[in-house]
C-alpha positions as a LaTeX table, in Angstrom:
\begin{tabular}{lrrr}
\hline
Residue & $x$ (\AA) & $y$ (\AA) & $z$ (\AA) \\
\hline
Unk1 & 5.72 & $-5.15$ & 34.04 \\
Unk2 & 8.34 & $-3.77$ & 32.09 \\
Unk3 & 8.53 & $-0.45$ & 33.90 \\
Unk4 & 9.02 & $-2.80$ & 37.23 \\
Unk5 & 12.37 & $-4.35$ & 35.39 \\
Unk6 & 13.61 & $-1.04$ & 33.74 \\
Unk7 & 13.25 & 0.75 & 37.31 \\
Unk8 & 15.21 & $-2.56$ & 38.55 \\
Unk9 & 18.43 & $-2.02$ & 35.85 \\
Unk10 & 18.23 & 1.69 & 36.35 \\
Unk11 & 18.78 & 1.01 & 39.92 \\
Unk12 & 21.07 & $-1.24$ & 39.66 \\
Unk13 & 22.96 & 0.96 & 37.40 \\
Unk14 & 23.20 & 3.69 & 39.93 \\
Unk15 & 23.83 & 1.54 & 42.37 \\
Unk16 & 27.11 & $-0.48$ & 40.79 \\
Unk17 & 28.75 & 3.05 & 39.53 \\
Unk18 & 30.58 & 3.51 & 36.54 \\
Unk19 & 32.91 & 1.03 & 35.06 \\
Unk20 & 36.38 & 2.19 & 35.34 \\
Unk21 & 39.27 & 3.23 & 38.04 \\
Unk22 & 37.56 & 5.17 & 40.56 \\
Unk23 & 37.93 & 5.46 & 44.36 \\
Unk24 & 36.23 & 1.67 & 44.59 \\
Unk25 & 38.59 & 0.36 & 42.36 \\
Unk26 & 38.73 & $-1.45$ & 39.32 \\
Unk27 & 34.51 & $-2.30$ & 38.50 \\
Unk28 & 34.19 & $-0.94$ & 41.81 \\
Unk29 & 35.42 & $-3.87$ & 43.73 \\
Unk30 & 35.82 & $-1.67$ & 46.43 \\
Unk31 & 39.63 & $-2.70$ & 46.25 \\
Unk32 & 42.48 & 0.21 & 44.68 \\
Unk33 & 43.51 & $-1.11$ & 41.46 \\
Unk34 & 46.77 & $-0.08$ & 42.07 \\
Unk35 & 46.90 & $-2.61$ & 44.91 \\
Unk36 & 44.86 & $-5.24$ & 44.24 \\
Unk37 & 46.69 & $-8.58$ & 44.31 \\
Unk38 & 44.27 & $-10.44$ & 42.69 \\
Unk39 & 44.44 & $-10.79$ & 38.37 \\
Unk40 & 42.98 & $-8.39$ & 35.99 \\
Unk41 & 40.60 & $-11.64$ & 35.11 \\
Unk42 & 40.18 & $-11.98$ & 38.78 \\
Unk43 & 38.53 & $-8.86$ & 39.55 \\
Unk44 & 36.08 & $-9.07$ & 36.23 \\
Unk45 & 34.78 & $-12.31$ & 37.33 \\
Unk46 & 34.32 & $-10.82$ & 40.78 \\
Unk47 & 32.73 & $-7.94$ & 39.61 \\
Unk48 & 30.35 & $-9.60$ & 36.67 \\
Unk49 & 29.89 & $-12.05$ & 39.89 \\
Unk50 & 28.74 & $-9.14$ & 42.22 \\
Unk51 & 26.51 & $-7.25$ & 39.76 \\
Unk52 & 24.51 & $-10.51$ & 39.29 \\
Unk53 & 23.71 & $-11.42$ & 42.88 \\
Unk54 & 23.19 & $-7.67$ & 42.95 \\
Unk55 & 20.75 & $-8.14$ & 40.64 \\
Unk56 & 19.00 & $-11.14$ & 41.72 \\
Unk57 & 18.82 & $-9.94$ & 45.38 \\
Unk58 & 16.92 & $-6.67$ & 43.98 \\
Unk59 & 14.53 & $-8.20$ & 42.19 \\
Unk60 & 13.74 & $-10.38$ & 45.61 \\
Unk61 & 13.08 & $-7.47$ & 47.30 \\
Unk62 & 13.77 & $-3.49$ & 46.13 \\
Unk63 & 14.21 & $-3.25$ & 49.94 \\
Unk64 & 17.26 & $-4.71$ & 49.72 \\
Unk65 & 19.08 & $-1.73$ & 47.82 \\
Unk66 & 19.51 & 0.01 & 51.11 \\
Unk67 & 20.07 & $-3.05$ & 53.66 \\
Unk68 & 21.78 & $-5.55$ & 52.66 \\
Unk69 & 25.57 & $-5.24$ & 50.55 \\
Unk70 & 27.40 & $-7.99$ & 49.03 \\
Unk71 & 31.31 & $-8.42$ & 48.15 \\
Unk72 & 33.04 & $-10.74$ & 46.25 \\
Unk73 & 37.14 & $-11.79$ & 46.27 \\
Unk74 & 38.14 & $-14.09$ & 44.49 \\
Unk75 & 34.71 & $-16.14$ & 43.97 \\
Unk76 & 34.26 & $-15.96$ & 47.49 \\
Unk77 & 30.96 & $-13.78$ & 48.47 \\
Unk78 & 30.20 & $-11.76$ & 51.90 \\
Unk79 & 26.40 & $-10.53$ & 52.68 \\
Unk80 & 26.34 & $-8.05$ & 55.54 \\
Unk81 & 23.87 & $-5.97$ & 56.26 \\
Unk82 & 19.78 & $-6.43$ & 58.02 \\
Unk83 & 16.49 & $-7.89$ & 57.35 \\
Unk84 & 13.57 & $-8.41$ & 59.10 \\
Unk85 & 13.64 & $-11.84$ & 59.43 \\
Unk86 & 15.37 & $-15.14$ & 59.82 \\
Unk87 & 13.81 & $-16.45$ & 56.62 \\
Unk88 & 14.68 & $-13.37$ & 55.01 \\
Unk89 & 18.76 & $-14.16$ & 55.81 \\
Unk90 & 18.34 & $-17.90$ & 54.79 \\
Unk91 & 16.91 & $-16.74$ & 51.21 \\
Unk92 & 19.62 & $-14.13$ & 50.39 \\
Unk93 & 22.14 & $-17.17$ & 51.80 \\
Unk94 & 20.47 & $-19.33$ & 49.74 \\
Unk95 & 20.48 & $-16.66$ & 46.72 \\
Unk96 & 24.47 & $-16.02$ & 46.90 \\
Unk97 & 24.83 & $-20.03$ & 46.71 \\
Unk98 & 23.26 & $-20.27$ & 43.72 \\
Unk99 & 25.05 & $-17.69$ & 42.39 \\
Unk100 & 27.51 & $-19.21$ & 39.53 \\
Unk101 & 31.22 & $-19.36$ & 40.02 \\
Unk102 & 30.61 & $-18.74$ & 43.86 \\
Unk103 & 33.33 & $-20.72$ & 46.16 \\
Unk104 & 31.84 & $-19.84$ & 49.53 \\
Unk105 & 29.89 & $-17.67$ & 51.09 \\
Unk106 & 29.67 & $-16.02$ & 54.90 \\
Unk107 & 26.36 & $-14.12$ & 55.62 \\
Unk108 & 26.80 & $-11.63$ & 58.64 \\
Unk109 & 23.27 & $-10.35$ & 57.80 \\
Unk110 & 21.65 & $-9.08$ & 61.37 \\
Unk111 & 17.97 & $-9.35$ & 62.06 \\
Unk112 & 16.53 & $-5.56$ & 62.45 \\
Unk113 & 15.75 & $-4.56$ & 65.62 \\
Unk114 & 14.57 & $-1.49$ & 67.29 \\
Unk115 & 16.38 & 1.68 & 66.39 \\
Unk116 & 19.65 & 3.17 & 68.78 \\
Unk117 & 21.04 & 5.85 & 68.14 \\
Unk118 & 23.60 & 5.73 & 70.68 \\
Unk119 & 24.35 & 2.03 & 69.41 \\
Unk120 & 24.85 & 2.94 & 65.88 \\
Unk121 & 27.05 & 6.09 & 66.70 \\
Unk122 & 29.42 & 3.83 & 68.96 \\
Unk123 & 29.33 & 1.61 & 65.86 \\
Unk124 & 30.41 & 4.65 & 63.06 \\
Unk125 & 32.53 & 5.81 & 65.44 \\
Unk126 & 34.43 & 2.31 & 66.38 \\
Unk127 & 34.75 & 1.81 & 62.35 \\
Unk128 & 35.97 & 5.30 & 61.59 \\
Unk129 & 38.63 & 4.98 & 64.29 \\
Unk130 & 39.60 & 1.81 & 62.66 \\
Unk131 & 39.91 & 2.97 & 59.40 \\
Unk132 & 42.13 & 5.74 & 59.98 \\
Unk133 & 44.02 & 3.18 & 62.50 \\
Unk134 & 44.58 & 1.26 & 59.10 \\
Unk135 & 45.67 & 4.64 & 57.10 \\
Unk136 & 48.43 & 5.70 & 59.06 \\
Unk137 & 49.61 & 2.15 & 59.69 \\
Unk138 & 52.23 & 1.99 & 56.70 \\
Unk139 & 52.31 & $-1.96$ & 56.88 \\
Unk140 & 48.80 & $-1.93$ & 55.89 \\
Unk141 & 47.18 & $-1.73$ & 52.26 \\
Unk142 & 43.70 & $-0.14$ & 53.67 \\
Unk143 & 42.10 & 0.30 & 50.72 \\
Unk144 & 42.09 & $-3.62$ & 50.38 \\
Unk145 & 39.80 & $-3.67$ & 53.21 \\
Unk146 & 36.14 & $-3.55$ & 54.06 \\
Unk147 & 35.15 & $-2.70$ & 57.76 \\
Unk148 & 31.90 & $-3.25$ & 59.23 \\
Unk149 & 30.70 & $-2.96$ & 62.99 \\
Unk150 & 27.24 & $-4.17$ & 64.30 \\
Unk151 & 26.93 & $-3.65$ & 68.22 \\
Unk152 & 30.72 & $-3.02$ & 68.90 \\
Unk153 & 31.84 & $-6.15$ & 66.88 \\
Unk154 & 33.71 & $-5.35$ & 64.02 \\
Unk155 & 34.01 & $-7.15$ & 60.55 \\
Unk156 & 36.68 & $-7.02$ & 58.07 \\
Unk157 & 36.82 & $-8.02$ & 54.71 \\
Unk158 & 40.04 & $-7.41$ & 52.36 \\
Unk159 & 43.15 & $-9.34$ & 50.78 \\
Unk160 & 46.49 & $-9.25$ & 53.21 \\
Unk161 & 49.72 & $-9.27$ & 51.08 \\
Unk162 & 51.04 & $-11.62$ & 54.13 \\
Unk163 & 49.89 & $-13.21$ & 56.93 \\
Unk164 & 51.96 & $-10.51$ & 59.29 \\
Unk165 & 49.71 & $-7.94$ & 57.47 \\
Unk166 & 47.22 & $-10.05$ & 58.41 \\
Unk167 & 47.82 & $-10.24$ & 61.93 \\
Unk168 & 48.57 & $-6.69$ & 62.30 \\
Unk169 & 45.08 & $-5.82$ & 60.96 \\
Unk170 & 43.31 & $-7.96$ & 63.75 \\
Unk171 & 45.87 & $-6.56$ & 66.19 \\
Unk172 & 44.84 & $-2.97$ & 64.91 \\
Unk173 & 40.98 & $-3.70$ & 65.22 \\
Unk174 & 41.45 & $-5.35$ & 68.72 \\
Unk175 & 42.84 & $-2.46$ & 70.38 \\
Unk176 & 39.91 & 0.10 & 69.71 \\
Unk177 & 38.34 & 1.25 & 72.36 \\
Unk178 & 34.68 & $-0.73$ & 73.03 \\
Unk179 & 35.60 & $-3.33$ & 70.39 \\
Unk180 & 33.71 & $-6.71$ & 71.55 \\
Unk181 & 34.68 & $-8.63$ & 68.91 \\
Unk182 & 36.42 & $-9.02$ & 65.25 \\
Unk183 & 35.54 & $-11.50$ & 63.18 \\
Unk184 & 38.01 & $-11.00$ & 60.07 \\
Unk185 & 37.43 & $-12.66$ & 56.95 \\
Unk186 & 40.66 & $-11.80$ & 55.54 \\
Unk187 & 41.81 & $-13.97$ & 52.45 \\
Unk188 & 45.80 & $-13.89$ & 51.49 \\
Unk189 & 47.30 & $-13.54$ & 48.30 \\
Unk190 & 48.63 & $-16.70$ & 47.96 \\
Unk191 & 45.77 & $-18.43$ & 48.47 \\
Unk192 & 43.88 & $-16.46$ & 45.60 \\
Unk193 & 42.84 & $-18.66$ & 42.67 \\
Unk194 & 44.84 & $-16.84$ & 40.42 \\
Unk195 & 47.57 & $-14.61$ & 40.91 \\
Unk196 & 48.48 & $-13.74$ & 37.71 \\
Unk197 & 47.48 & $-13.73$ & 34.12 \\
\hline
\end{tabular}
């Protein structure tokens, strides 16, 4: 029993990165420190937030490690990812809520189904595009933005300075080529819980 929970931290461990300023940000938010609007004490409760749903969803299922991510901003918690089951997405849904501090969560877990390959390369190749669409754009702060896309529909999570940069970045993700639909879950900084410390 106690190799089963060492294995569990180790992974975990791994898994979460080193603490410090890195390419995933402060904790490894994900978000550059150097633009990240939300508070020093933001981003620690965020992260301390993250490793513990982290941590709770491994422990459901090791499976998980691989197919299923979580974010946090600002107390507010995204699950994307698949499982094999409805049930499956209701308990991780159910997990993040009973996560403490949480302020809302949005689960765009997909049930698994049959392998494409062509499907999943459209999908790399409609988020790559994207990503460097958000790069050269100089009105955008990309690295305050997640981007996933499951069967052409894309999914961005991040902090917008202002609602124009907001705008822009569902512009930006509506005009490449496939796109079905984007369903942005983008918060803005002055609707943070706390902007400053």
């Amino acid at each position: 029993m106690k190799i089963k929970y060492i294995f569990i931290i180790l992974v975990v461990i791994l898994v979460s990165g080193c603490v410090g300023f890195s390419s995933k940000g402060l904790f490894g938010t994900g978000v550059s420190v150097a633009f990240d609007p939300r508070s020093v004490g933001t981003q620690i409760d965020d992260s301390i937030m993250q490793k513990k749903l982290s941590a709770k969803i491994l422990l459901k299922n090791k499976n998980y490690v691989l197919s299923v991510k979580t974010k946090v901003l600002d107390g507010r918690i995204f699950l994307t990812g698949k499982v094999d089951s409805p049930e499956e997405k209701l308990q991780l849904t159910k997990l993040a809520w009973e996560t403490l501090g949480v302020r809302s969560v949005r689960n765009d877990i997909k049930i698994k189904e049959e392998f494409n390959f062509k499907r999943s390369a459209k999908d790399i190749l409609i988020t790559s595009q994207l990503r460097t669409a958000f790069i050269l754009n100089k009105n955008i702060k990309a690295t305050n933005y997640q981007i996933d896309t499951y069967k052409k529909k894309i999914y961005i999570y991040g902090i917008a300075m202002t609602s124009d940069e907001k705008n822009l970045v569902i512009s930006e993700a509506e005009e490449i080529l496939d796109v079905e639909k984007v369903i942005a879950s983008i918060i803005l900084v002055e609707d943070l819980r706390i902007q400053n410390d």
